[in-house]
C-alpha positions in Angstrom: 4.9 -5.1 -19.8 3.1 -7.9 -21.2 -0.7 -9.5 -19.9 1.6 -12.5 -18.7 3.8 -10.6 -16.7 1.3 -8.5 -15.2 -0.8 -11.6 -14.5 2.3 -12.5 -13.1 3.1 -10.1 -10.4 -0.4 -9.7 -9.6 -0.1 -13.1 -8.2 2.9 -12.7 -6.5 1.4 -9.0 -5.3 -1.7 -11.0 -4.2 0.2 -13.8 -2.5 2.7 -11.2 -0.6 0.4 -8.6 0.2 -1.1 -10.3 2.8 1.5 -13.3 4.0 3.9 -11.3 6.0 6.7 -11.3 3.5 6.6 -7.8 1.8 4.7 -7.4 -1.6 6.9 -4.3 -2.5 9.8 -6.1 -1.9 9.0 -9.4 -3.8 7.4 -7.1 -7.0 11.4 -5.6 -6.7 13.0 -8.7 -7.1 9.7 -10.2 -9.3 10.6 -7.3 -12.0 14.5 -7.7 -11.5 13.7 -11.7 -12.6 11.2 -11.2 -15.6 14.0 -8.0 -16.6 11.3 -5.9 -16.4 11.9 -2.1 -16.1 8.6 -0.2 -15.4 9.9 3.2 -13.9 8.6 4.4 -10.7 5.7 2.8 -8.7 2.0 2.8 -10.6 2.3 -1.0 -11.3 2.9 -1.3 -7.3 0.1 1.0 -6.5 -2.0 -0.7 -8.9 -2.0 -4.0 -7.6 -2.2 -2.6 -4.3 -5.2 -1.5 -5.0 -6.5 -5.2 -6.0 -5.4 -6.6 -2.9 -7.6 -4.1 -0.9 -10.5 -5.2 -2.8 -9.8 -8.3 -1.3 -9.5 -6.9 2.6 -13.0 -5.2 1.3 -14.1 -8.9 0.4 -12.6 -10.9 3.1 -13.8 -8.8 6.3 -16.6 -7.4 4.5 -18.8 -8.4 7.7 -16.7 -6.3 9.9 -16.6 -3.2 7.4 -20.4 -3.9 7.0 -21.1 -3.5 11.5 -18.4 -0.2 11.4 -20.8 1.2 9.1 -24.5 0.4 10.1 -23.0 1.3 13.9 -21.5 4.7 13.6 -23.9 6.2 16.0 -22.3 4.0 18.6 -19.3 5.3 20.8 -17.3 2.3 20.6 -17.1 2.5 16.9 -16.6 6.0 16.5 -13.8 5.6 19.2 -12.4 2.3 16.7 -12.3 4.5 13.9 -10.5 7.4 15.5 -7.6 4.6 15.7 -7.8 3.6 12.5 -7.6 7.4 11.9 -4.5 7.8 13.9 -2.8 4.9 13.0 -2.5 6.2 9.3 -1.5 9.7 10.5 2.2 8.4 10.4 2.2 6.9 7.7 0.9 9.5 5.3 3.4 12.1 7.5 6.7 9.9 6.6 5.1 8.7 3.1 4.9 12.3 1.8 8.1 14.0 3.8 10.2 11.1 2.4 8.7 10.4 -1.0 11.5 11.0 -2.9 13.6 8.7 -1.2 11.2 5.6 -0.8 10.2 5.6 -4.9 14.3 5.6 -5.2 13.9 2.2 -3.2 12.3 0.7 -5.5 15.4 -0.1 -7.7 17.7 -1.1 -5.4 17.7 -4.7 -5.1 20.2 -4.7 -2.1 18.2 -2.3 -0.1 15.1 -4.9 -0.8 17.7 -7.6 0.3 18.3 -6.1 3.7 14.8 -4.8 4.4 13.5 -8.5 3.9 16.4 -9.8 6.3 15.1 -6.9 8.8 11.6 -7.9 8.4 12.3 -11.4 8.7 14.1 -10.9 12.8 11.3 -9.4 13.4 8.7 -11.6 12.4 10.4 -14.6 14.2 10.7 -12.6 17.6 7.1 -11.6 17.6 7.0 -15.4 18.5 8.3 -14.4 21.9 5.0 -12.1 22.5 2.7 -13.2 25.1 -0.6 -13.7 24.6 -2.9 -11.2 25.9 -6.2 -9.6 25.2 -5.2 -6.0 25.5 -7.6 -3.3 24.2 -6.9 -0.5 21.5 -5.9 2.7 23.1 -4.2 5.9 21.3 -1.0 4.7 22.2 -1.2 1.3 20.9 -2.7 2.8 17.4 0.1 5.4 17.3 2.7 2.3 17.6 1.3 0.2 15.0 0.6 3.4 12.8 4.3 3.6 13.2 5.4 0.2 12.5 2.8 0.3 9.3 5.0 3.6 8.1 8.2 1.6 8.1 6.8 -0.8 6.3 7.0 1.7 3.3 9.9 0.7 2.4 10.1 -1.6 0.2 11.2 -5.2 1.7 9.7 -4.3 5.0 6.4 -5.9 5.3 3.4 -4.2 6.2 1.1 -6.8 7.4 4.1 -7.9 9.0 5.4 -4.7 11.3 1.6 -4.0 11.4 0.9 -7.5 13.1 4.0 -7.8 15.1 3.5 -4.5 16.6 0.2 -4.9 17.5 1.1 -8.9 19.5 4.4 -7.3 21.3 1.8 -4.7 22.4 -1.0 -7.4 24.0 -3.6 -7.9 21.3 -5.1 -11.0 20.2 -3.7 -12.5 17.3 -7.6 -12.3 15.8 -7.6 -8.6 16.9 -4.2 -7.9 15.6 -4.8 -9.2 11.9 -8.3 -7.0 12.0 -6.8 -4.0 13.0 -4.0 -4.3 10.4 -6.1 -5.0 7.4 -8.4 -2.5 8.5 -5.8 -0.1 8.7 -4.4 -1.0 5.2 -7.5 0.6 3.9 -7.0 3.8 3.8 -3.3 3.6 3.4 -3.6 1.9 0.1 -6.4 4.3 -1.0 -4.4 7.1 -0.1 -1.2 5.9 -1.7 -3.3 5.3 -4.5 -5.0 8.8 -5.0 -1.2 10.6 -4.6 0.1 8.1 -7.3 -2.8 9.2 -9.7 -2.4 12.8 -9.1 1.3 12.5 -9.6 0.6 10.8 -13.2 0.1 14.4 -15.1 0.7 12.6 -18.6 -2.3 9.7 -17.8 -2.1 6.1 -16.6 0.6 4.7 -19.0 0.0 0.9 -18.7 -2.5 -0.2 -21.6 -6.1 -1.6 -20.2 -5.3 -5.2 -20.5 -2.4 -5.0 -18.3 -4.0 -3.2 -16.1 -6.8 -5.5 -15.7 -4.7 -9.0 -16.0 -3.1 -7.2 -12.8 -6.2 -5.8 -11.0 -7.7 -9.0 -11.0 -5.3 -11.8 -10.3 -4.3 -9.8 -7.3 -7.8 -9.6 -6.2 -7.8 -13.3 -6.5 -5.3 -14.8 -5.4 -5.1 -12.1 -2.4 -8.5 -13.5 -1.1 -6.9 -17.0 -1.2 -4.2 -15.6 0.8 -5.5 -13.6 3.3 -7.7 -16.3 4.6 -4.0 -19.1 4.6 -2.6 -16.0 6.8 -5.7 -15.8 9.1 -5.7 -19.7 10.0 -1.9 -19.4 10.7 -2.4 -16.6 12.8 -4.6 -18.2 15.1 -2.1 -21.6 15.2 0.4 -19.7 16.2 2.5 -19.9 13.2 2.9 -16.6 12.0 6.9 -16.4 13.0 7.3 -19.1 10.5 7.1 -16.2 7.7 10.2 -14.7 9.3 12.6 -17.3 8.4 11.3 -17.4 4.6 11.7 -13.1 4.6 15.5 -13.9 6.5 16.6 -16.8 3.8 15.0 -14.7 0.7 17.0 -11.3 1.7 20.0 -13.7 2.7 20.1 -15.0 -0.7 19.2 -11.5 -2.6 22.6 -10.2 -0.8 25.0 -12.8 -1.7 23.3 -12.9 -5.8 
């Protein structure tokens, strides 16, 4: 893999990471384009980890009151969701390992996940608008909906989000909770990746950094584009992209 191509897919990591439309899935069918073959998932995991510098970045105010208020109740009790919402994703992601890294490669599986995403994006349109609070119910849902969303083509911003509107949550509340969430997932998914690698970090430094930071980047850019279409109400709109792109990535 060349500094190009990894620039490359950092973008498209940075751009899909965040716009409900599946990073995983799109990095599939970016590498499938450029004929890249880069076995396994360290490249994913590595711009992965860019992109959650960016969540870092972008609701850095909201990470910043978690922290200087952990004596208060309320937070402690937001955190114990955020706790439990990863419990099913880190329960699926290491029972069925073996399977979702076998994903990966299989372009029509990435096809049909994106179709699956993309129905149900466009019904969370249908959700009514409430301003339901977090409960250990609702956090074990969208933990649940974030743990599909390991496969690749299924979105996690996307199940994370959806799950969280068809369950009452503001569409402000249900983008913070998600992103949040993505935090330790990634970080986790991260530290197993490394400690799988017993031969080192194969991609040269240069790669590595042309990814790192152009998914950073353009991940910040995106994030915020999601966040103002959230609150217009045009989230759904993301489905029929995710619908037409897995359409299309069938019938090729």
């Amino acid at each position: 893999m060349t500094i190009i191509e990894a620039t490359i897919l950092g973008i498209v990591q940075g751009f899909t990471e965040f716009l409900p439309i599946s990073s995983s899935g799109h990095l599939v069918l970016g590498q499938a384009i450029l004929g890249i073959e880069q076995p396994g998932n360290e490249f994913e995991i590595l711009v992965h980890l860019g992109t959650m510098t960016s969540v870092l970045l972008v609701f850095f105010d909201d990470i910043k009151y978690l922290v200087l208020s952990l004596t208060s109740k309320k937070t402690q009790l937001f955190i114990l969701f955020i706790l439990i919402g990863t419990l099913p994703a880190v329960g699926i992601g290491l029972g069925l390992k073996n399977l979702f890294v076998s994903l990966f490669e299989n372009v029509p599986a990435v096809g049909g996940a994106l179709i699956f995403t993309g129905l149900v994006l466009y019904g969370s349109s249908f959700a009514k608008r409430r301003n339901r609070d977090h409960s250990y119910i609702t956090s074990i849902l969208i933990g649940c909906a974030q743990a599909v969303a390991i496969i690749p083509g299924v979105s996690r911003s996307g199940m994370t989000i959806s799950a969280a509107l068809f369950l009452g949550l503001s569409p402000k509340e249900a983008a913070r909770f998600s992103f949040l969430l993505a935090i330790p997932a990634i970080a986790g998914a991260g530290l197993l990746t490394a400690m799988d690698v017993s031969s080192g970090f194969q991609l040269p430094l240069s790669v590595s950094i042309a990814a790192l930071i152009s998914s950073f980047g353009v991940g910040v850019v995106a994030l915020k584009w999601l966040l103002g279409w959230l609150e217009q109400g045009k989230f759904h709109y993301f489905g029929i992209y995710c619908f037409a792109v897995g359409i299309i990535t069938l019938l090729i």
